[in-house]
C-alpha positions as CSV (number, residue, x, y, z in Angstrom):
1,X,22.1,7.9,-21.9
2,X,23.5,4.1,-20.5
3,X,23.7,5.0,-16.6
4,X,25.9,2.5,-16.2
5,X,28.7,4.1,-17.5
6,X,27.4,7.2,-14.8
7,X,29.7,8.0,-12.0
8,X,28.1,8.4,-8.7
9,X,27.9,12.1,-8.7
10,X,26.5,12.0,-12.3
11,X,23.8,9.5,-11.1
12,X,23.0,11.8,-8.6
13,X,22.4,14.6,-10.9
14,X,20.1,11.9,-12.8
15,X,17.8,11.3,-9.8
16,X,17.3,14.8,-9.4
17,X,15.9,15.5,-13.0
18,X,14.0,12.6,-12.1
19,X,12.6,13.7,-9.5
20,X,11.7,16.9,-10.7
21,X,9.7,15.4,-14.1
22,X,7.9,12.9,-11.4
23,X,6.4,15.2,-9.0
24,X,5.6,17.7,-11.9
25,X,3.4,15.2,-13.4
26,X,2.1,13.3,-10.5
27,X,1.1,17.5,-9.9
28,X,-0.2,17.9,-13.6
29,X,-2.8,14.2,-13.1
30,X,-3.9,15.5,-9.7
31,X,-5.2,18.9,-11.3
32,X,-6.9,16.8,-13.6
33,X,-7.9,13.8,-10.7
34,X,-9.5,16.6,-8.4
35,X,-11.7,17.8,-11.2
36,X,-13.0,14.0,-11.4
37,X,-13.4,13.8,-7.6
38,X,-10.5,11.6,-7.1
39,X,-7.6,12.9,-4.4
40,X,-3.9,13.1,-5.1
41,X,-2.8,10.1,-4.3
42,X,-4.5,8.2,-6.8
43,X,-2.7,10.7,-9.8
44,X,0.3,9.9,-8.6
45,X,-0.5,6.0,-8.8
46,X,-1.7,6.8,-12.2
47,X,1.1,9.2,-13.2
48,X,3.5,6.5,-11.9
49,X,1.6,4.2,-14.8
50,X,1.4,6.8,-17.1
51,X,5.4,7.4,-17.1
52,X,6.1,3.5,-17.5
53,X,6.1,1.4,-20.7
54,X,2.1,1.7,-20.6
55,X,2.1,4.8,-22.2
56,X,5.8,7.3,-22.4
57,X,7.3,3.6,-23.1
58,X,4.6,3.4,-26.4
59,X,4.1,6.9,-27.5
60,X,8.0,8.0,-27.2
61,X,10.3,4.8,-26.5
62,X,13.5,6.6,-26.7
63,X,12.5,9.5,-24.7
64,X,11.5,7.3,-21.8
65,X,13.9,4.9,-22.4
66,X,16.3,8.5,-21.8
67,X,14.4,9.4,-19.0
68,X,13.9,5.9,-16.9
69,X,16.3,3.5,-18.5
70,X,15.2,-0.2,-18.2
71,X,17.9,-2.8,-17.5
72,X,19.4,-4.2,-21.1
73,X,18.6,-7.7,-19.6
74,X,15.1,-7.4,-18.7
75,X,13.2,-4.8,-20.5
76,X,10.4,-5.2,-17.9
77,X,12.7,-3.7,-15.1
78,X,14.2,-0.3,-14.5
79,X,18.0,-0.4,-14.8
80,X,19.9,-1.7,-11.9
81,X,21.6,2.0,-11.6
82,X,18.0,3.8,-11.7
83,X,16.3,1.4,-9.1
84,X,19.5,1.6,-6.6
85,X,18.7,5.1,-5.9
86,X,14.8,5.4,-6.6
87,X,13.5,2.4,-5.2
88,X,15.2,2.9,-1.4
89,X,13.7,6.7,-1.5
90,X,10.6,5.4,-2.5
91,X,10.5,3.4,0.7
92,X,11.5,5.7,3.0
93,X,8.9,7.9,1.6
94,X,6.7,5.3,2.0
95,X,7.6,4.1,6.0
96,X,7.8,8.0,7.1
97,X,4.3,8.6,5.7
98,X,2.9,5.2,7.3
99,X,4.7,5.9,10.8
100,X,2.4,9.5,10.3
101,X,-0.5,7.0,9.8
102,X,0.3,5.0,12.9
103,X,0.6,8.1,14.9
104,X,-2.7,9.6,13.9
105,X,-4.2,5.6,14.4
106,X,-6.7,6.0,17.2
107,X,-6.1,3.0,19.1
108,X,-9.3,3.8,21.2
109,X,-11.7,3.9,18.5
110,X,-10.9,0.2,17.6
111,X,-11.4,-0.9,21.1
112,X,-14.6,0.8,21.4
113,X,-15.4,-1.0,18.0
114,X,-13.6,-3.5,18.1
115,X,-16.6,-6.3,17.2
116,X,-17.0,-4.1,14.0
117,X,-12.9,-4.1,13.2
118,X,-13.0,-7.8,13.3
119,X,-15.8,-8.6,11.6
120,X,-14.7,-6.1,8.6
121,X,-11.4,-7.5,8.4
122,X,-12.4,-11.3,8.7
123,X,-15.2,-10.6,6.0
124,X,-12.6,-8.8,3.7
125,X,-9.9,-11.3,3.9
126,X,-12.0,-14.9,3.6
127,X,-14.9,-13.8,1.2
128,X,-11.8,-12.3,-1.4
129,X,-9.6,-15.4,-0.5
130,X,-12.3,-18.4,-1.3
131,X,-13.1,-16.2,-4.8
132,X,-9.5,-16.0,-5.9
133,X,-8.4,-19.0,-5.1
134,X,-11.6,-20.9,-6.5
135,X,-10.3,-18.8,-9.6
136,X,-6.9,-19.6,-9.7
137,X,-8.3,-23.3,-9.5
138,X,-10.1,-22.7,-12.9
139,X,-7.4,-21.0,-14.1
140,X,-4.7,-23.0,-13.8
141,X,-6.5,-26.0,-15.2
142,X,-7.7,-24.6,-18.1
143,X,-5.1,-21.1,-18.7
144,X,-1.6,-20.3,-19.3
145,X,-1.5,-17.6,-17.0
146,X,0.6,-19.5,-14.0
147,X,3.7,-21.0,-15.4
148,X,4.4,-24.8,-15.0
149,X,7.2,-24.6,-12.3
150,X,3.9,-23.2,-10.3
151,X,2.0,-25.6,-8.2
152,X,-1.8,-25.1,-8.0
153,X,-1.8,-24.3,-4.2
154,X,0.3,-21.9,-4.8
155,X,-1.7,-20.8,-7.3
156,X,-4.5,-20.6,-5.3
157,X,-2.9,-19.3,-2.2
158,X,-1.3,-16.2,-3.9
159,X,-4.8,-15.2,-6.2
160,X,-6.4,-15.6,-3.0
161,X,-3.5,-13.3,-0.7
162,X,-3.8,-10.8,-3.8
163,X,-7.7,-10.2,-3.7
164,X,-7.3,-9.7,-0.1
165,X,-4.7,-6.8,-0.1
166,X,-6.4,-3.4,0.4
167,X,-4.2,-0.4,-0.4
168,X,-3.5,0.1,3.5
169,X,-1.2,3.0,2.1
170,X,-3.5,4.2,-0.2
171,X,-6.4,4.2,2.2
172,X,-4.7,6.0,4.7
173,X,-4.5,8.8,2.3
174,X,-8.0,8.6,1.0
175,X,-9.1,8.7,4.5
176,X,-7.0,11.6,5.5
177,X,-7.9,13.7,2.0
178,X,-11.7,13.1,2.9
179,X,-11.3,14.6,6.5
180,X,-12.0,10.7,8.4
181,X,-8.9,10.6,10.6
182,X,-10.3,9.8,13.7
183,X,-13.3,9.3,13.0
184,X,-15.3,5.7,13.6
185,X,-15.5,4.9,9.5
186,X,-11.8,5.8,9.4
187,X,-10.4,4.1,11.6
188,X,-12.8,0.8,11.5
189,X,-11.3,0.5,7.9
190,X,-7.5,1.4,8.8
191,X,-8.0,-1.3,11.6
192,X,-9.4,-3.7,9.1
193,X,-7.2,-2.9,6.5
194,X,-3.8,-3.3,8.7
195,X,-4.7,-6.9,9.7
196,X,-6.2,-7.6,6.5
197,X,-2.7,-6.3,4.4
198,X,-0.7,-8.5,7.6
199,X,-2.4,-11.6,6.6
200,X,-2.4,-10.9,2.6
201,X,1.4,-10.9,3.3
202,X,1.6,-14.0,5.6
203,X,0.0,-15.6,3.0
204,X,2.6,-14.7,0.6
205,X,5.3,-15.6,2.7
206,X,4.2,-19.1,2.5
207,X,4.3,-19.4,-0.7
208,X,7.6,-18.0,-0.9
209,X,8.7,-20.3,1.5
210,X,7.2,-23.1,-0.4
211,X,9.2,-22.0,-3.9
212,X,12.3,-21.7,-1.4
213,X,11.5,-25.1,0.1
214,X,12.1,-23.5,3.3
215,X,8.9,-23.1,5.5
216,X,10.8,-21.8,8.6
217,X,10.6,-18.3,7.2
218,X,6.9,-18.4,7.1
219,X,7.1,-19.5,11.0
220,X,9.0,-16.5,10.8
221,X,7.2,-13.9,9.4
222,X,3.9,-14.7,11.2
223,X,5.6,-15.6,15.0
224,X,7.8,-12.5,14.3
225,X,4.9,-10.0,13.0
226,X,3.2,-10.9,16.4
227,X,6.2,-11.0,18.5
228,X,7.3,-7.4,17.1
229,X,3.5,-5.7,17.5
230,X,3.5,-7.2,21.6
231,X,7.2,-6.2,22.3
232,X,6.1,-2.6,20.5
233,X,3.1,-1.9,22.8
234,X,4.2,-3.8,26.1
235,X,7.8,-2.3,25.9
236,X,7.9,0.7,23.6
237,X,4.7,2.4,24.3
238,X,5.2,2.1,27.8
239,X,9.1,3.6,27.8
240,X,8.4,6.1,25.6
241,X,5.4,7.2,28.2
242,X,8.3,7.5,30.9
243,X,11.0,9.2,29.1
244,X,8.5,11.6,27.1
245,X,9.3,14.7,29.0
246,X,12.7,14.6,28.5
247,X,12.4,14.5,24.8
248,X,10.8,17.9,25.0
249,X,11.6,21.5,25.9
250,X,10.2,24.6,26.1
251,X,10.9,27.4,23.5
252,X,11.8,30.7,23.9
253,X,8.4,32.4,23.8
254,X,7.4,29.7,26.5
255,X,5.7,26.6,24.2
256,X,6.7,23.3,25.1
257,X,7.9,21.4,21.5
258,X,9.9,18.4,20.7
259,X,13.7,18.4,20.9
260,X,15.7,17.9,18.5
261,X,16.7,14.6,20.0
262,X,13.0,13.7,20.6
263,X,12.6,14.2,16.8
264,X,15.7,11.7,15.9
265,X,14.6,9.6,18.5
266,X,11.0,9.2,16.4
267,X,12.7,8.8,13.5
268,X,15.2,6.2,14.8
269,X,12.4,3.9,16.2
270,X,10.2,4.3,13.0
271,X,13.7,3.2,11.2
272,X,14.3,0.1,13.7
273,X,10.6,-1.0,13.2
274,X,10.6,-0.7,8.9
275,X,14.0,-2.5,8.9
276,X,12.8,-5.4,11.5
277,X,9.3,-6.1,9.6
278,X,11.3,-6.3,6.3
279,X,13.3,-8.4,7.0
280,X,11.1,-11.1,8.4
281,X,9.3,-10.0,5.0
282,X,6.1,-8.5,6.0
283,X,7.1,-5.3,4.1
284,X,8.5,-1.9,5.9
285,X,5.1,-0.7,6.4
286,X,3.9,-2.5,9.3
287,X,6.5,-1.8,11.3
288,X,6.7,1.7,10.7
289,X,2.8,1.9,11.1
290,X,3.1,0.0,14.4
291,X,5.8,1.9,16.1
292,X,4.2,5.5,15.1
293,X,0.4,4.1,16.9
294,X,3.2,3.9,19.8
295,X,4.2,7.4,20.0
296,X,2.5,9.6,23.5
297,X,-0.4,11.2,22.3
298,X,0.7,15.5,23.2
299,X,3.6,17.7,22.2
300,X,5.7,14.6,21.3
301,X,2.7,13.1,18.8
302,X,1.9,16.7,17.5
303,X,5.5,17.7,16.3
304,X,6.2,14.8,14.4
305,X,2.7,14.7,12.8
306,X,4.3,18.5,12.0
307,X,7.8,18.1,10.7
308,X,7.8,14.8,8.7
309,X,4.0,15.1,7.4
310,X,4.6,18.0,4.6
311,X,7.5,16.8,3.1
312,X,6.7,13.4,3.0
313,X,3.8,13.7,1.5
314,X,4.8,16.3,-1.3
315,X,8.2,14.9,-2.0
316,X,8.8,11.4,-1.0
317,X,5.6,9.8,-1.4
318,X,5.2,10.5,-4.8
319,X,8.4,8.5,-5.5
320,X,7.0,4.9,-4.4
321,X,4.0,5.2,-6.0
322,X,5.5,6.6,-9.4
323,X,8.3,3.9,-9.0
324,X,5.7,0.9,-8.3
325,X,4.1,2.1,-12.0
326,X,6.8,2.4,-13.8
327,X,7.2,-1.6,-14.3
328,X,3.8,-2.0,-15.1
329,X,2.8,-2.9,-19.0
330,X,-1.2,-3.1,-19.3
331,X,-0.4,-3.0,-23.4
332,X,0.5,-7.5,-22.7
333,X,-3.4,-7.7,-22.8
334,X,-4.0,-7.9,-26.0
335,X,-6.5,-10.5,-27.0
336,X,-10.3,-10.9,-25.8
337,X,-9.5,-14.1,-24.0
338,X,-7.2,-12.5,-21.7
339,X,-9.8,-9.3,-21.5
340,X,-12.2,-11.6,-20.5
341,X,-10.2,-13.2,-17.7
342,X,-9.3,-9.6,-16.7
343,X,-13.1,-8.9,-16.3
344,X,-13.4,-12.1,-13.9
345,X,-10.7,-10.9,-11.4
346,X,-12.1,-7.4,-11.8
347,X,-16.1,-9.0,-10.0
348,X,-14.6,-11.8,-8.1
349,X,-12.4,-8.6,-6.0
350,X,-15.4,-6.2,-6.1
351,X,-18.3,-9.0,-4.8
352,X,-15.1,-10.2,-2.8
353,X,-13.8,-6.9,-0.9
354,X,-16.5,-4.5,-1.1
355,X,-19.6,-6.1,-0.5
356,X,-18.5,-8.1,2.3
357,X,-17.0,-5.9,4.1
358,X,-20.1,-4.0,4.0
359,X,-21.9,-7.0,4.8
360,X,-19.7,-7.3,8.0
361,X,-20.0,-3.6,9.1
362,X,-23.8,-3.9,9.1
363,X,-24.0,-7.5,10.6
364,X,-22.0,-6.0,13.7
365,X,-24.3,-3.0,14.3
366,X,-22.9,0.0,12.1
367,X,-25.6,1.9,10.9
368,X,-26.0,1.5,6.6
369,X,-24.5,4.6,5.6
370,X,-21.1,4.2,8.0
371,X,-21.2,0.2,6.5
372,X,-21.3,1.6,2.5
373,X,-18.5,3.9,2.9
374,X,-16.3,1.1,4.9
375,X,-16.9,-1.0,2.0
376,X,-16.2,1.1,-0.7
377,X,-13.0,1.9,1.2
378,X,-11.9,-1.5,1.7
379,X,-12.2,-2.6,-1.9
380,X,-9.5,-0.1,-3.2
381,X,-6.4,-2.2,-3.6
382,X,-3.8,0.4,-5.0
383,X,0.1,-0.2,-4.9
384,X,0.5,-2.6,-2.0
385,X,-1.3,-5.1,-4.9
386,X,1.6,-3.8,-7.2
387,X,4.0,-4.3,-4.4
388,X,2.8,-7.8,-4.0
389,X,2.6,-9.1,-7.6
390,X,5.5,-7.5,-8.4
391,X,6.7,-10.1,-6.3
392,X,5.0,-12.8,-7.4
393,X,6.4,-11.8,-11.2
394,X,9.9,-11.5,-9.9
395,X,10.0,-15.0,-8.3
396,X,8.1,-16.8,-11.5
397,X,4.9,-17.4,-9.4
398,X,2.8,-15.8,-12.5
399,X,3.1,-15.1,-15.7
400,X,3.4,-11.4,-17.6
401,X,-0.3,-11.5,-18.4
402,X,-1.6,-12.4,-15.3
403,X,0.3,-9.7,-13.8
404,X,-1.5,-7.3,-16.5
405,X,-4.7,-8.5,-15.1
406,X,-3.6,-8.3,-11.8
407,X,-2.4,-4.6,-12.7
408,X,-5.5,-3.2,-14.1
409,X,-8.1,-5.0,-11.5
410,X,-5.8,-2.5,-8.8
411,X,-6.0,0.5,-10.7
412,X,-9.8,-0.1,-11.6
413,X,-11.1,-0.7,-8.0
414,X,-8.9,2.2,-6.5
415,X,-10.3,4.6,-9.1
416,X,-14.0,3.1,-8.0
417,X,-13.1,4.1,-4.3
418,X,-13.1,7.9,-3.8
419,X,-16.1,8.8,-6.2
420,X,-18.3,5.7,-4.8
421,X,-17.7,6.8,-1.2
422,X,-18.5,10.5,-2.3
423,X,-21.6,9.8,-3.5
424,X,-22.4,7.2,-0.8
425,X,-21.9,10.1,2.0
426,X,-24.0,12.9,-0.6
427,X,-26.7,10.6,-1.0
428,X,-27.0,8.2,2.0
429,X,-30.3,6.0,2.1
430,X,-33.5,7.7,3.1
431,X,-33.8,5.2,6.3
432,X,-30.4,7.3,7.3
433,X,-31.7,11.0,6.9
C-alpha cells in the first residue's frame, strides 16, 4: 500500500496498526530477552532491528515493505508519510521518559561524588576518543569506508565522538530495571554518561559545522548547552521552589497531589527545554533531562514520576527505539575485510569505554566491585549511537558500511551490558566479600 496516496485520516489509521505490531513484538523479544538476563529495553532495540530490512526486509520484502514502506527514492529510509508521524512520537516518547530520568537524577549523590563523576566521564570520553580517531586515521588512508568529499579530521573527529556516546537513554533504563536509581553506581554513571553523551554531541556539531562551513553553530551548541543548563538551575529550579505550593492541592480524602495545572506546567517546561536543546542541536534529550533534575523533590516530583512514567514507558518508548532500527541494514557487511574492520571498532570501544571507565572509578577511590559495574554500564552504547550515525549517514560523513560496522559494534556492546554487570554484582572479587 503507497502511503502517499493516504489521506490524513487513512495515515492515521496506518500508525495505529503500526503501533500495535511494534509493541507486540518489542513484547514477544522481551519475553525472550528476560529469559537471557537482558531487560526490556534492549528487545525493543533489537525488535526495532529485527522489523527493519535486517531481517522482515530479507525474509518477507513485500510484507515489510506493506507494513513500513521505505521512501521510493532511498530505499534505506522509511517513507516520507511513515516517518512524519512515527519519528516525532518517537521523540516525545523519548524526552517524556528522559525528563522522568532527570527527575529521579539525584543531584546530591554527584556532589558527594563528584571526583568519581569526573574522573568516569573524562576516562570514558578521551580513552574512546584517541582509539577512534587513531582508527579513523588508518582507515581513511588505507579504506573506502569514509567517502571522498570527507576530510580526515572529520574523520577522526566523528569515529572518535561515536566511541564516546554511551546509551544515556539506554542506561537510564538499565539502571532503573536493575533497582540502582539512586544509588551511588547509578547515578556516578548517569552523571558520567550525561556529560559524556553532551560532549559526544559537541563534537558532532563541529563537524557539522565544518561540512556547513559555518562554525558559529558549534559556538552555538556548546555556549548554548551551558548557557541553558545555568539559566535551568539558577532560574528554574529556584522559581519552581517558590511557586511549588500553588501547583498543588489537596484531594478530597485529604492527600496533597499535583494539580492539574502543576502537571501541564511539568510538561510545558520539559517541552520548552527538548525544543531549545534541539535546536541548538544537542538533541531533545538533554534538555528534557535537565529541566526534569529541576523539578522540587515532594508531591510535585512524585506525581509526575506517577502519571507520565507508565505510559511512557509501555507505549511511547518503544516507538523511538523501534523507529531508530528500522533503517538499519547489518546484511551491507558482507565480505571478511569489512568483518574484520567491524571486529576493530568492536575492541577499540570495549578497551575504550569499559575499561577506562573502570579504571577511573577505582583511581578515584570507589571500591572494585562499585568500579566493574560502572564500567560495564558505561560501555553500552545503544540508540543514541544510532541516533548519531544516523546522522553522520544522512549528511555523507560515512559511508553505508561503516554505518553497518558502526550498527553492530552498538548492538554488540549493549547486549554485553546487562549480563556482564549481573554477573559482576553475583560474583564480586573475594577482596569485596
Amino acid at each position: 500500500m503507497a502511503t502517499s496516496s493516504l489521506t490524513n485520516v487513512q495515515l492515521a489509521v496506518y500508525f495505529f496498526f503500526q503501533l500495535g505490531v511494534i509493541l507486540l513484538v518489542c513484547r514477544a523479544v522481551g519475553v525472550v530477552a528476560k529469559r537471557l538476563g537482558q531487560p526490556q529495553v534492549v528487545a525493543e532495540m533489537i525488535a526495532g532491528v529485527l522489523l527493519g530490512p535486517s531481517l522482515f526486509g530479507l525474509l518477507a520484502p513485500e510484507w515489510q515493505q506493506w507494513v513500513f514502506p521505505r521512501n521510493p527514492d532511498n530505499p534505506n529510509q522509511l517513507s516520507r508519510d511513515i516517518q512524519g508521524y512515527l519519528f516525532p512520537a518517537s521523540q516525545l516518547g523519548l524526552a517524556l521518559y528522559m525528563f522522568v530520568v532527570g527527575m529521579e537524577f539525584r543531584v546530591d549523590i554527584i556532589r558527594e561524588n563528584f571526583r568519581s563523576s569526573v574522573a568516569v566521564s573524562v576516562a570514558g570520553m578521551l580513552a574512546p576518543f584517541l582509539l577512534g580517531a587513531g582508527l579513523a586515521w588508518y582507515l581513511y588512508n588505507n579504506t573506502q569506508l569514509f567517502p571522498e568529499n570527507t576530510q580526515r579530521w572529520q574523520a577522526m573527529i566523528f569515529l572518535g565522538a561515536s566511541l564516546c556516546i554511551t546509551a544515556f537513554p539506554m542506561l537510564a533504563r538499565i539502571i532503573h530495571y536493575k533497582g540502582l536509581t539512586g544509588t551511588l553506581m547509578g547515578t556516578v554513571a548517569i552523571g558520567a554518561g550525561a556529560i559524556d553523551d553532551a560532549t559526544a554531541w559537541c563534537l558532532l556539531a563541529v563537524v557539522l559545522a565544518s561540512i556547513e562551513g559555518k562554525f558559529e553553530n558549534a559556538l552555538l551548541s556548546i555556549g548554548g548547552g551551558i548557557g541553558f543548563v545555568l539559566f535551568v538551575l539558577l532560574v528554574v529550579r529556584p522559581l519552581l521552589q517558590i511557586i511549588q505550593d500553588r501547583l498543588i492541592e489537596t484531594a478530597e480524602n485529604g492527600k496533597r497531589i499535583l494539580s492539574e495545572t502543576g502537571f501541564v506546567v511539568g510538561l510545558a517546561l520539559m517541552a520548552f527545554g527538548a525544543w531549545f536543546t534541539d535546536r541548538i542541536d544537542l538533541h531533545a534529550v538533554f534538555g528534557a533531562f535537565v529541566v526534569g533534575s529541576a523539578i522540587p523533590r515532594g508531591v510535585m516530583h512524585r506525581d509526575m514520576i506517577a502519571r507520565i512514567q507508565p505510559l511512557t514507558v509501555g507505549l511511547l518508548l518503544p516507538l523511538f527505539f523501534t523507529f531508530s532500527g528500522l533503517n538499519t541494514r547489518i546484511g551491507l557487511l558482507n565480505s571478511a575485510y569489512l568483518w574484520a574492520f567491524c571486529g576493530l571498532v568492536l575492541v577499540a570501544s570495549i578497551l575504550g569505554k569499559g575499561f577506562a571507565c573502570w579504571g577511573a572509578a577505582r583511581a578515584s577511590g570507589l571500591p572494585n566491585r562499585e568500579a566493574l559495574g560502572i564500567g560495564a554500564l558505561m560501555n553500552a552504547r545503544g540508540l543514541m549511537e544510532l541516533i548519531i550515525i544516523n546522522i553522520g549517514l544522512q549528511r555523507g560523513v560515512i559511508s553505508d558500511e561503516l554505518f553497518a560496522i558502526l550498527v553492530i559494534m552498538a548492538v554488540v556492546t549493549t547486549l554485553m551490558a546487562s549480563p556482564i554487570f549481573d554477573l559482576l554484582r553475583l560474583n564480586p572479587p573475594a577482596s569485596n566479600r
